[in-house]
Every structure is written in structure tokens, then in C-alpha cells.
N, C-alpha and C positions, 0 to 999 in steps of 0.2 A: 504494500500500500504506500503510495506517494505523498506522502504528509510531510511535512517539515515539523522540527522539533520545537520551534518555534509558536507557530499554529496550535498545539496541543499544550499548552503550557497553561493556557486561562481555564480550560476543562480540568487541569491538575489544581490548579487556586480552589476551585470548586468543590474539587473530593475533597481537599484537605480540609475545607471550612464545614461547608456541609454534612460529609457523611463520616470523616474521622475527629469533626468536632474540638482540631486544633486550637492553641489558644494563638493570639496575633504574633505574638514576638514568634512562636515556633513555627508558624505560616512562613513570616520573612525570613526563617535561617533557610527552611525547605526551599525558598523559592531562589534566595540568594546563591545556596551550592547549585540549583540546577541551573542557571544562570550560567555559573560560571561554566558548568560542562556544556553547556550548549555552544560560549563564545568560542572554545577550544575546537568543537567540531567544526563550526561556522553553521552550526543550525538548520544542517540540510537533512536529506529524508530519514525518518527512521528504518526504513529499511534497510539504511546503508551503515547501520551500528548494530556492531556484534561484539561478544566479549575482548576481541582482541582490540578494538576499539576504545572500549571502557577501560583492561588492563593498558592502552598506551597511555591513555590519561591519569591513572593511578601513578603512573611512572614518573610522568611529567610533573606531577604535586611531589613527588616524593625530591624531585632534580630542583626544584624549588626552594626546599628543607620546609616544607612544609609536616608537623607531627603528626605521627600514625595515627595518633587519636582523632588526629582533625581528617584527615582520610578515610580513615574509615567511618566518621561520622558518613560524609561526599558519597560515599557507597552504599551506606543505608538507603541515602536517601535516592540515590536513582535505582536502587532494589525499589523503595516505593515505588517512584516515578513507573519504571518498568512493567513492575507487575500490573499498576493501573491500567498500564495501555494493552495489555496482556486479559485482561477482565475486558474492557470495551472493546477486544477485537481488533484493535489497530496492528498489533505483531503477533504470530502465531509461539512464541517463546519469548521468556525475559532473559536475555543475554546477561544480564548483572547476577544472574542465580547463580553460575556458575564459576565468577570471580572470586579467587578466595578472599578472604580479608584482612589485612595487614599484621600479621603478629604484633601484639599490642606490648609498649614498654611495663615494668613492674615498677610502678609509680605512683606513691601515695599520698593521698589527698592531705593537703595543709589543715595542717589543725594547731590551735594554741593551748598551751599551758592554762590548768585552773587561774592559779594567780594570774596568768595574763587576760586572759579572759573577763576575770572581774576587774583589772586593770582598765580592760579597753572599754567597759558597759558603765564604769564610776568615772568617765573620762569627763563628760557634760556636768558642769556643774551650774552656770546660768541659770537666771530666772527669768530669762525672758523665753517667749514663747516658743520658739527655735530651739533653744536648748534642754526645754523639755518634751519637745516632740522628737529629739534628737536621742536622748536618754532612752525615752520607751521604745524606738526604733530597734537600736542597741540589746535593750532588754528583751525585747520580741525576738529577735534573732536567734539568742542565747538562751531563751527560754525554752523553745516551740523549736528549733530547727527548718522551720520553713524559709522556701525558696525564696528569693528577691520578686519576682514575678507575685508568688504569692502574696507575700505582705505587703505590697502596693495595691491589688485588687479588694481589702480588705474593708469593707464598711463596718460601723458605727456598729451594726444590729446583728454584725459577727462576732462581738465580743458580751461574753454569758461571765458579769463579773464574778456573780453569786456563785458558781460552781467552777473558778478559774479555768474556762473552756473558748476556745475559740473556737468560728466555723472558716475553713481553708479550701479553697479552690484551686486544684492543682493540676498536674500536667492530665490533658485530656476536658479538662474542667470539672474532673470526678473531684467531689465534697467527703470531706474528712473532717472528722473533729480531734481537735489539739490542745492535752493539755496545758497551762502555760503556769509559771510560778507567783510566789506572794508581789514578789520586786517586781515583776512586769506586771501585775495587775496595777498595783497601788503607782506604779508611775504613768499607766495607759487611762488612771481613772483623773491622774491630775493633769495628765494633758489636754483628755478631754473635755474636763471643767473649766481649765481656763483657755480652752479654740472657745466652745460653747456658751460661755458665760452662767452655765448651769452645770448640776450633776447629770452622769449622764444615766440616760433609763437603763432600765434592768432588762436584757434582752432573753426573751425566752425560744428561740430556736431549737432547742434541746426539746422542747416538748411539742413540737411542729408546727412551730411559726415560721406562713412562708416569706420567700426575700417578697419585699415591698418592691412596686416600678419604680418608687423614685431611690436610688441610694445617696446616703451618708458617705463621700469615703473618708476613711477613718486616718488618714494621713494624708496634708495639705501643703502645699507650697506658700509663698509669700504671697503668689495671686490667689492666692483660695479655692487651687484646681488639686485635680489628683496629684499626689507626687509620681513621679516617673520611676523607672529601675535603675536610672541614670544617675540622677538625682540622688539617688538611697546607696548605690556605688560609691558614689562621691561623699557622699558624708560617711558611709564605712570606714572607707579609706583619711579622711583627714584627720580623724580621731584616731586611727592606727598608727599613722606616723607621728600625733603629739602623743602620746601614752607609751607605746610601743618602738619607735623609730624605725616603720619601717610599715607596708602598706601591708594592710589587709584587706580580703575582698567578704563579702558577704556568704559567698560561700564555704570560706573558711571556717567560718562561726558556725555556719550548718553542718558539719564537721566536724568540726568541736564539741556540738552539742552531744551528736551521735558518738563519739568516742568516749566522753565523759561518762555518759550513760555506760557503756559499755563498759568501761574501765571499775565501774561500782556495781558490775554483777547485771544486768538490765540483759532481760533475754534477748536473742538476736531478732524472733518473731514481733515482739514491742517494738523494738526499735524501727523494722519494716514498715509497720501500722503507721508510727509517726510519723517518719519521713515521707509517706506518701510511694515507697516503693511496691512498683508492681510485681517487680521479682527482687526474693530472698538474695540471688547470686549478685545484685545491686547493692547489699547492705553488706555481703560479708568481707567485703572489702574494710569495714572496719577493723574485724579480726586478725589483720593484720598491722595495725595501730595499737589494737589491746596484747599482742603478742608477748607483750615484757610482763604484762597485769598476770596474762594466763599463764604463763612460765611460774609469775612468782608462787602464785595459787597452787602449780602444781607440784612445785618441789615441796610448798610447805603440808600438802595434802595426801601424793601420792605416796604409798609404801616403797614402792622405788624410785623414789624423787632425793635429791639431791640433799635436803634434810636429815634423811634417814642414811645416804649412803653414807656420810659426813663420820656418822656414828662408829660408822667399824673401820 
């Protein structure tokens, strides 16, 4: 079929919003890698792309220095791309099925020390408005583990002070509830008495109150719009380098939070729930962060652990 790959890219916008129910940022990374494969081909028929095709472009990122991780994200996504066109009958096979996928480095996610962690959340001390919507930011982070994305999207009527629970909208836009602590409550309840000029309601979602058309969102800029993931980046990072000397990204924190957990005995199954992961093999990459905790555990526990050998 003589279609350019071009042509078929607004029908892909479509699956991804409509029927896979994308959130926006993830729409634009999807569309931005195929973008980029399409400029490489020059955007001519699908017919005339086969794996050898795809693996020359893989090559090409690689002759770039561009990271395996970020590659084989690019390959996911024209696996998507492909199979869609594969379901609508445009190619009779998905050439991308058969590409294998980059051997991935063993590289673990940044995370910070407790004390630094409470370092970088006691960093805002200001009274003015900013730096307590700055603090609970902070504390939201480190409490809840949720995503940058997430805690932007967050209104008013998502936070259940009474029962320290928030409601989180996460990848897919699937709803999970999160528990969050005493410190992030009590700084999310003074920030929003003094945006509001009142206390804020008591939101009962937890017992199925649905979301309202108009939203609250619950973190504001200087114009009194959403804040952005931009925005919440940028102020991560500026409090990481006065506390800390040195930047931190938000997903660090999320990171932290799951390690910490982890590091105090917190089943791997919990921790999954929290994060929002849809697969287990997503979270156990912490257990290699806990590695030194579980070690110690098990020299002090096991009968043939290092404890007991010590002894004879």
C-alpha cells in the first residue's frame, strides 16, 4: 500500500488520545520520536520500511551517542506506531517486532539520603505565598512518590485531609489513591488557606464523590493558572542546589521515597500500588538500592549469614 508515513501520523494522534487514552505530555514524546524516524527516512511509503530499515536507524541514534535507554524508548514507540498500522491494515506485518532491543545499561535511579531529603523539603522557609506552596510541593513529593505530571494535574477536591489520602491521576489517566504524611498534610492545609483566604473543605472522594466540571487546581502560578511540570522542575531543582549543592530532579524524590520505604521493610507489592506501577519488574529495580539494607538483615538473621559465621 502506497501511503506515506507522513499521511498516517494524524490517525496515530488519534489512537493514542482516543483509544489508548494517553495523557498530553506522553502524546508529545510519542509523536516527537516518530517525528524524528520519519525525518531520517524522508517520510516516504510505508511499504518501503522493513526491519532493516528500523535497525539502520537504531544505529544511527546509537553513532549519535545517543543512551540505550533513550533508544529503546524510539523502538517502543514505532512497535506502537507499527502494530497500529498492522490492526488498520495499512502493512501486512510490523517490521519493528522483530528488532531486538538495545541491551539496557545497569543503572540506578538517583535517590537521596534521609537526612538529605529532609534537608531539601525544610529548605523553604518564607512566609510568603511562594514559599509555602513551595514547601508542600516539596513535601508532596517526598511524601506520596508521585510523578511530576501527577502533582500538577492535582485539584483542590483531590486532597481527603481527614484521612491523609490523596486522589492521583497517573500514566494512562488510571486513579489511585495515595497515602500522604502528617508534614505534607499540615503544610498542603496552610497553603491552601492562605491561596484561598479560607480553610479548605473537607473533600470526601473516598466515599464517591464524583470530580466536579469545574476544577480547583490545587497548585498555582503567580498568574493564578495551573503550574506546569516545568515550572515544579525548576523549583525542585533551585532548592536542591541551595540545600544540597547540587540539582535535583523531581524524580529523584520519587525515588527516594520508594527506596526509603523499602529500606524500612515496606513490601515490594505496597510499594507497586503507590507508585502507580503496572508491572512489579518496574518497582524491583528498587531492590537493588535496598541491596546493602537486605544484606544487612540477612547476615544479622540468616543461620549462615555472616553473624553467625563470625562465631566459629
Amino acid at each position: 500500500m502506497d501511503i506515506s508515513l507522513v499521511s498516517l501520523k494524524d490517525e496515530f494522534l488519534k489512537y493514542l488520545t482516543a483509544e489508548r487514552n494517553l495523557s498530553e505530555h506522553t502524546v508529545r514524546n510519542y509523536l516527537s520520536d516518530l517525528e524524528q524516524f520519519i525525518k531520517f527516512t524522508g517520510g516516504g511509503s510505508i511499504s518501503a520500511i522493513g526491519h532493516l530499515e528500523i535497525r539502520g536507524y537504531l544505529g544511527h541514534l546509537h553513532r549519535l551517542g545517543i543512551k540505550r535507554s533513550s533508544i529503546a524508548r524510539k523502538l517502543a514507540v514505532l512497535r506502537t506506531f507499527f502494530r497500529y498500522l498492522h490492526r488498520e491494515g495499512y502493512i501486512e506485518k510490523n517490521p519493528a517486532k522483530i528488532v531486538a532491543t538495545p541491551k539496557q545499561e545497569k543503572v540506578l535511579p538517583p535517590y537521596l539520603s534521609v537526612d538529605d531529603a529532609f534537608r531539601l523539603v525544610e529548605t523553604p522557609r518564607g512566609d510568603n505565598l511562594s514559599s509555602i506552596r513551595d514547601k508542600a510541593i516539596l513535601e508532596l513529593f517526598y511524601s506520596s512518590g508521585i510523578r511530576v505530571g501527577e502533582l500538577v494535574s492535582l485539584d483542590e477536591e483531590d486532597v481527603n485531609f481527614s484521612d491523609g489520602l490523596i486522589k492521583v491521576r497517573g500514566k494512562g489517566r488510571k486513579e489511585r489513591i495515595v497515602p500522604i504524611g502528617t508534614k505534607a498534610i499540615e503544610t498542603l492545609k496552610e497553603y491552601m488557606e492562605r491561596k484561598n483566604g479560607t480553610k479548605p473543605q473537607e473533600s470526601s472522594f473516598i466515599k464517591g464523590g464524583l470530580r466536579g466540571i469545574i476544577s480547583n487546581p490545587l497548585f498555582l502560578n503567580r498568574s493564578g493558572r495551573r503550574l506546569t511540570a516545568r515550572s515544579v522542575r525548576r523549583i525542585v531543582i533551585k532548592y536542591s542546589r541551595e540545600s544540597l549543592k547540587q540539582p535535583v530532579s523531581p524524580h529523584a524524590l520519587r525515588h527516594s521515597f520508594a527506596t526509603h520505604l523499602l529500606d524500612a521493610g515496606a513490601d515490594l507489592r505496597a510499594i507497586q500500588e503507590l507508585l502507580g506501577h503496572s508491572s512489579l519488574s518496574t518497582t524491583q529495580k528498587y531492590t537493588h538500592l535496598g541491596m546493602d539494607k537486605l544484606m544487612e538483615v540477612y547476615d544479622k538473621s540468616h543461620p549462615r549469614g555472616r553473624k553467625f559465621a563470625d562465631k566459629s
